[in-house]
N, C-alpha and C positions, 0 to 999 in steps of 0.2 A: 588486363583485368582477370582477378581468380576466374570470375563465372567461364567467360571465353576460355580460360584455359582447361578446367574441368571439362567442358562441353568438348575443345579440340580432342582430350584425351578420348573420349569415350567415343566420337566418332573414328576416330584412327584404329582403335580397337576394333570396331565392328567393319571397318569395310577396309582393312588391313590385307593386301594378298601378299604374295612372294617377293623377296626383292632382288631384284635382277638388275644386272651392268647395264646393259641396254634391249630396246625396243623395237620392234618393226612394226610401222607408222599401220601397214595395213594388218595387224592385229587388233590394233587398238579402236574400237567402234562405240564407245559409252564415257561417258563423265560425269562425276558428281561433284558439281560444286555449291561449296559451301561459302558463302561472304559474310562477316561481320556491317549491319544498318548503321548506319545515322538511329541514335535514340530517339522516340517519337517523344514533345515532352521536356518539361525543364525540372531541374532540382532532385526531390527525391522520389518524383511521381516518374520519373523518365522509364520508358523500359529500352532494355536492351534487347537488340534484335537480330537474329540469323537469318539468312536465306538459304535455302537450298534448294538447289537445281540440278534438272537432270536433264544431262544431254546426248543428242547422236552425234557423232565425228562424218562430216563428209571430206572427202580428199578432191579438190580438185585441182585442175593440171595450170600449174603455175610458169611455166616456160622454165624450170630449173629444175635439176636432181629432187631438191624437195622438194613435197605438195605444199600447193595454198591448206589448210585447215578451214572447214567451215562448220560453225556448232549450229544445230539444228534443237530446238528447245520440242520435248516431246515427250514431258512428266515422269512423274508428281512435279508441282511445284509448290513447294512448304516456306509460309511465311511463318519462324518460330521464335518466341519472345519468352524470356524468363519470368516464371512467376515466383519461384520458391528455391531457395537454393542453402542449403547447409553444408561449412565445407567440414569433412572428420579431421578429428584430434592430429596431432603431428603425428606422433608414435603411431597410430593407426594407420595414418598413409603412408609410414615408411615401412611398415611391416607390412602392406598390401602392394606396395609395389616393386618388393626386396625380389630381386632373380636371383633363383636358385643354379647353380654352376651343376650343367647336363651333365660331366663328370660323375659328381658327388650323387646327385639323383640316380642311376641308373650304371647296375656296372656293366662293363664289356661281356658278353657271351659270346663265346668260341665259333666259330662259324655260325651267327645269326645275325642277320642285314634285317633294316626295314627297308620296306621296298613302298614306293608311291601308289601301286595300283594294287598290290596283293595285299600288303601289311606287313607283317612279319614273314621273313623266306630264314630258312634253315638248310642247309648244304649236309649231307652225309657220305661219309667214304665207305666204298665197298671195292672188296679187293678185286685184282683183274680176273677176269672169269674166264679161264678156257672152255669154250664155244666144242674143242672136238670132242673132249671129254663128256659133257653133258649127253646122257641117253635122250637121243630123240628116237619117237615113233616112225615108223621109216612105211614110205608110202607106198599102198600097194602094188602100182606100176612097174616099182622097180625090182619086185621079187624075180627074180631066177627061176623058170618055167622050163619043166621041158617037152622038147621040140618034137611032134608027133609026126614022125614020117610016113 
């Protein structure tokens, strides 16, 4: 059905994270799931209906390498029914959900990385510095005293 499908898009969008090859079971402690209802309702009065639920993961010890899984129901719990739904033009949802190629969007700069925690890092070279050469202030201790007999 369009509606369930518009509705999957927009949920995928919003609680979309990272995607990764695989998992480790004791990361993973929340779940949101979403079920298509049984219509309440016949003909054209029926409504379509979603659930959504939100769960805790417990792990318990299954006598095997993997855990039993056990979902623990621990909210919201959202019973959500369509009232209104208009889908856009063709041309409008192919130009709203055209991906632009990272390439073309944004060009390479010369030593600048994004980085996850800082943002933007930039790398600079400076030539090797001889350390003997630089005047340092030389510390009073080691003056050269002389020796009163």
């Amino acid at each position: 059905d369009a509606d369930f499908k518009q509705l999957k898009s927009v949920l995928l969008d919003s609680f979309r994270g990272r995607v990764v090859e695989s998992i480790n079971l004791k990361g993973v402690d929340r779940v949101i799931m979403c079920t298509p209802a049984p219509s309440s309702g016949q003909g054209e009065g029926a409504k379509k209906r979603v659930l959504l639920r939100h769960y805790a993961i417990k792990l318990k010890k299954s006598g095997t390498r993997v855990p039993r899984v056990e979902l623990l129901d621990i909210g919201p719990s959202m019973d959500l029914c369509f009232r209104r739904s208009r889908a856009a033009p063709v041309d409008v949802e192919k130009e709203a959900v055209k991906k632009v190629d990272e390439a073309i969007k944004r060009k390479k700069v010369k030593n600048v990385s994004d980085d996850v925690m800082d943002g933007t890092v930039g790398r600079i070279w400076l030539k090797p510095q001889d350390i003997d050469a630089v005047p340092l202030k030389k510390p009073k201790g080691k003056k050269s005293r002389p020796v009163d007999a």
